[in-house]
Each structure stands twice: as structure tokens, then as C-alpha cells.
C-alpha positions as CSV (number, residue, x, y, z in Angstrom):
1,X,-6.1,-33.0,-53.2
2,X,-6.8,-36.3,-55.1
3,X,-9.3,-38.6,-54.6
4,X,-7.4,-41.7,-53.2
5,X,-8.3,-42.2,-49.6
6,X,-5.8,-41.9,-46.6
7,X,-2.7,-43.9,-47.2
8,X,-1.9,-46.7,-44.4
9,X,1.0,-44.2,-43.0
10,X,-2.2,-41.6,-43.2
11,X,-4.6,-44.1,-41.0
12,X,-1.3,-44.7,-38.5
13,X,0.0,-41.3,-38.2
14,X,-3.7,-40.1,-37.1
15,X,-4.3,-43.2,-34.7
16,X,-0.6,-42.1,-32.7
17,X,-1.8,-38.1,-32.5
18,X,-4.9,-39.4,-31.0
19,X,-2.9,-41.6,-28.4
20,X,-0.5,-39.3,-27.7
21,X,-3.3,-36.5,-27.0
22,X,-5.4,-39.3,-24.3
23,X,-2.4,-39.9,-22.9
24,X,-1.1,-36.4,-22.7
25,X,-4.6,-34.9,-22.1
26,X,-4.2,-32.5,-24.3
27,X,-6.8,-30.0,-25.4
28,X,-5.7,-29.7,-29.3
29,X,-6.1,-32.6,-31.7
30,X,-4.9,-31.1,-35.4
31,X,-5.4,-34.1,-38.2
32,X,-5.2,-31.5,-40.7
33,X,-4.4,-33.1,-44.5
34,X,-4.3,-36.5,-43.8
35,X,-7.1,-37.7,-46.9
36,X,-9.5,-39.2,-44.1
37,X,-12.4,-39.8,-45.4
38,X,-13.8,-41.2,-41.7
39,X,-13.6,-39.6,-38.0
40,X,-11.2,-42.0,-36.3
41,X,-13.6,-43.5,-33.1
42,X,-10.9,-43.2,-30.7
43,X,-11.3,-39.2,-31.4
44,X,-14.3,-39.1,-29.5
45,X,-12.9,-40.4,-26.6
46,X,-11.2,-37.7,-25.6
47,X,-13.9,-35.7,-23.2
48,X,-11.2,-33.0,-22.8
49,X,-10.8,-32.0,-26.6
50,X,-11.6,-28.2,-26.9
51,X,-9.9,-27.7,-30.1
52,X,-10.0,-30.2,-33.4
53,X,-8.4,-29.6,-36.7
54,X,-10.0,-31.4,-39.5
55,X,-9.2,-29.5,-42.9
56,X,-8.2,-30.6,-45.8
57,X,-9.5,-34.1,-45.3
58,X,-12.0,-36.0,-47.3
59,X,-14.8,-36.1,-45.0
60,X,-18.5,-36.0,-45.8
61,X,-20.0,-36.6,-42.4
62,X,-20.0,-37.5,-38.5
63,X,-20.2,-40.2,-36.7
64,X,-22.9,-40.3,-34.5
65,X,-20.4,-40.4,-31.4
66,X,-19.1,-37.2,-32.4
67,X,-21.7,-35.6,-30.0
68,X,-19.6,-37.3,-27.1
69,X,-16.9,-34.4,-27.4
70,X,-19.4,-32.1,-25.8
71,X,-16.1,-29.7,-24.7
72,X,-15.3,-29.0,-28.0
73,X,-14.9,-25.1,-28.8
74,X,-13.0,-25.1,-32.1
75,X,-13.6,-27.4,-34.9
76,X,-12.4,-26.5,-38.4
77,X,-14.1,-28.6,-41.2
78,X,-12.8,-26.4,-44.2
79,X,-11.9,-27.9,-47.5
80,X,-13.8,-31.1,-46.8
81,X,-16.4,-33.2,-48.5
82,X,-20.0,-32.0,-46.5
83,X,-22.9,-31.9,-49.1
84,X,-25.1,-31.3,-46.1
85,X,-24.2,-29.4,-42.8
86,X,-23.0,-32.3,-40.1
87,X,-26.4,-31.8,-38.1
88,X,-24.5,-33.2,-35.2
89,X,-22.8,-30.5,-34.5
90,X,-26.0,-28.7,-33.7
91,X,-25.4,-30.8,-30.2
92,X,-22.0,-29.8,-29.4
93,X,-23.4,-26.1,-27.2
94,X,-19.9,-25.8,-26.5
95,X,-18.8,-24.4,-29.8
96,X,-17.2,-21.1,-30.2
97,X,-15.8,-21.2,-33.7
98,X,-16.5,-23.6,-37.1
99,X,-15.2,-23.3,-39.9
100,X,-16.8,-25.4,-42.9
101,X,-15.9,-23.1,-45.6
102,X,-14.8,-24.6,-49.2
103,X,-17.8,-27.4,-49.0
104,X,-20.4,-28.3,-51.1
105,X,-23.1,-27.2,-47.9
106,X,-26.3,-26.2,-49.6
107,X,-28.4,-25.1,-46.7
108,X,-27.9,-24.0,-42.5
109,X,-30.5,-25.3,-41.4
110,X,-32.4,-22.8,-38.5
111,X,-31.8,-25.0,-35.5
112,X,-28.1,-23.4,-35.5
113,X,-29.5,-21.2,-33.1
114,X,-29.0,-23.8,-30.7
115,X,-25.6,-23.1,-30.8
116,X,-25.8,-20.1,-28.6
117,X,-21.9,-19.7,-27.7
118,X,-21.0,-19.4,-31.2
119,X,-18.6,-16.3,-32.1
120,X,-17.3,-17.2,-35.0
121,X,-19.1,-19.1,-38.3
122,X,-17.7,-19.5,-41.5
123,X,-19.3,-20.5,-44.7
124,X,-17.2,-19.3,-47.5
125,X,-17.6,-20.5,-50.6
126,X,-20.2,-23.3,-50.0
127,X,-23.3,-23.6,-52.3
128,X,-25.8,-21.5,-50.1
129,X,-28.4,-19.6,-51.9
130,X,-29.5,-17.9,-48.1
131,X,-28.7,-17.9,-45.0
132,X,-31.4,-18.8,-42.2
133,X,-32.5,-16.0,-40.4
134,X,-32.3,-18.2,-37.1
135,X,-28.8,-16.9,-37.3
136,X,-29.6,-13.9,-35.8
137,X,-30.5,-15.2,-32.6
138,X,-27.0,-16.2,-32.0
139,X,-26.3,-13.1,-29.9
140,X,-22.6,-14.4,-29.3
141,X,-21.7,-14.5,-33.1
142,X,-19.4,-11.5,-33.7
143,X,-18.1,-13.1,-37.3
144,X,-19.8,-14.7,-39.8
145,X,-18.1,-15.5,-43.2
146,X,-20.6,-16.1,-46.2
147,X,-18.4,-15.2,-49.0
148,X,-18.1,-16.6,-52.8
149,X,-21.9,-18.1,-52.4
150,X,-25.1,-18.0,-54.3
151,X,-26.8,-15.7,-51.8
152,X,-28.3,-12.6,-52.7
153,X,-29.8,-11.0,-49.6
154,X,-29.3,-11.5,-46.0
155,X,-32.4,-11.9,-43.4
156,X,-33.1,-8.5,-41.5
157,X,-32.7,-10.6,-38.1
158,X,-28.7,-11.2,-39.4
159,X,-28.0,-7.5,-40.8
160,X,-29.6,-5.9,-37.1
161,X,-27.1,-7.8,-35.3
162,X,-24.9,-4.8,-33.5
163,X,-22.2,-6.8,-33.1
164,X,-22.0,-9.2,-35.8
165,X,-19.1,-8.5,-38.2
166,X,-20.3,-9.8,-41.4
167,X,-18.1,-10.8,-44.3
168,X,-19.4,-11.3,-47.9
169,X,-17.4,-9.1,-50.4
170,X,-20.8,-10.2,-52.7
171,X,-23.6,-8.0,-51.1
């Protein structure tokens, strides 16, 4: 992925899936590889969204109005540009799954446990030294994916979770 910014065809083609899905109401939003490096405003519009495809862009944060889409259960912000976790996701409750693996994420910070519907979390090859132990209150979470990271042991309250499924090939 280079380092150019969406292409005017880029910027259009995402402006017409968001139309289409208002006027459709449609559930599913995928803007998957277009090189956006900002959250089109118009996105947030849609109160309906439950499911949002973001990878392979070139974002590095939120708007502020993403805590509008407070339906939202799927959100994949994989191969992106996040130094630091998008702290307004922590306001979207309705989340089941996020990916944000392949970012540059150095630290969860412990109010994820707010997100108490999650199931599925993945964090694969970010720059986390640990994960919060906050994390274990999640009593929904069934997956969490920490592979290819920098962290060398995993809170007790994460490894005593019955049903957690955890995935890090390093520990």
C-alpha cells in the first residue's frame, strides 16, 4: 500500500457506497482498500449500520461523530494507520467484533471493559508489550487475537477466562 492518499475516483466511489447504503438502509458498509486516510462524515449518518469494513485504508483516527453509529457490531480496522487505540470506540457498547490487527497500537487501554458485548478482539501484530488485565472482565469475549506482539505474559484475570479462546502462537 503506498503512501499517496485516496485518489479522486477513491473519495467518489466511497461517497456513492455510503448513498446507496442511506438509501437502501442497508446494514453493511465495506470501504475496504480505498487509501482513506479520513472517515467520510456522511458514514455516521447511517443509525442503522451494524457492520463497517474499513481495512486496508490509511487511517490513523475517528472522528469524533463516529460515536453516533451506536448500532454498530462489526468494525474491522486491520492494516490501517492507529498509533493509539481510537478511544472512541470505547463508546460504541454495541460492538461484537474489532479487528485492529496489523497497527502500530501500543497500548488497550483498561476502560475496554466497557465494551461488555464484545466476542471477538483482535490485536495481531500491533506493538503491545501487555495486555490490560481489564480484559478479563469482558465475560462475552470468546476470541482474542494477540499474536506477533511484544508481550511476554498475559494477566491471570485473561488466562482464567473459561471461555476465552486465546490466540498467541508467542506464549
Amino acid at each position: 500500500m503506498g503512501d499517496e492518499g485516496p485518489s479522486f475516483f477513491d473519495i467518489m466511489y466511497s461517497q456513492a457506497i455510503i448513498e446507496r447504503s442511506q438509501i437502501e438502509s442497508r446494514s453493511t458498509v465495506n470501504l475496504s482498500n480505498l487509501k482513506l486516510n479520513i472517515i467520510p462524515l456522511n458514514l455516521t449518518q447511517i443509525k442503522f449500520l451494524s457492520n463497517l469494513y474499513l481495512d486496508k485504508n490509511l487511517l490513523s483516527n475517528l472522528p469524533p461523530e463516529f460515536t453516533q453509529l451506536e448500532n454498530l457490531q462489526i468494525l474491522t480496522l486491520d492494516y490501517n494507520r492507529f498509533i493509539n487505540f481510537p478511544t472512541n470506540l470505547l463508546f460504541l457498547t454495541s460492538l461484537v467484533k474489532i479487528n485492529l490487527s496489523h497497527n502500530e497500537i501500543k497500548e488497550i487501554p483498561a476502560e475496554i471493559k466497557q465494551l461488555e458485548n464484545l466476542e471477538v478482539l483482535w490485536l495481531n501484530n500491533c506493538q503491545l508489550n501487555r495486555l490490560p488485565s481489564e480484559i478479563g472482565q469482558l465475560v462475552n469475549l470468546d476470541t482474542l487475537g494477540a499474536r506477533w506482539n511484544n508481550i511476554e505474559t498475559i494477566p491471570k484475570e485473561i488466562m482464567e477466562m473459561e471461555s476465552l479462546r486465546l490466540v498467541n502462537s508467542q506464549i
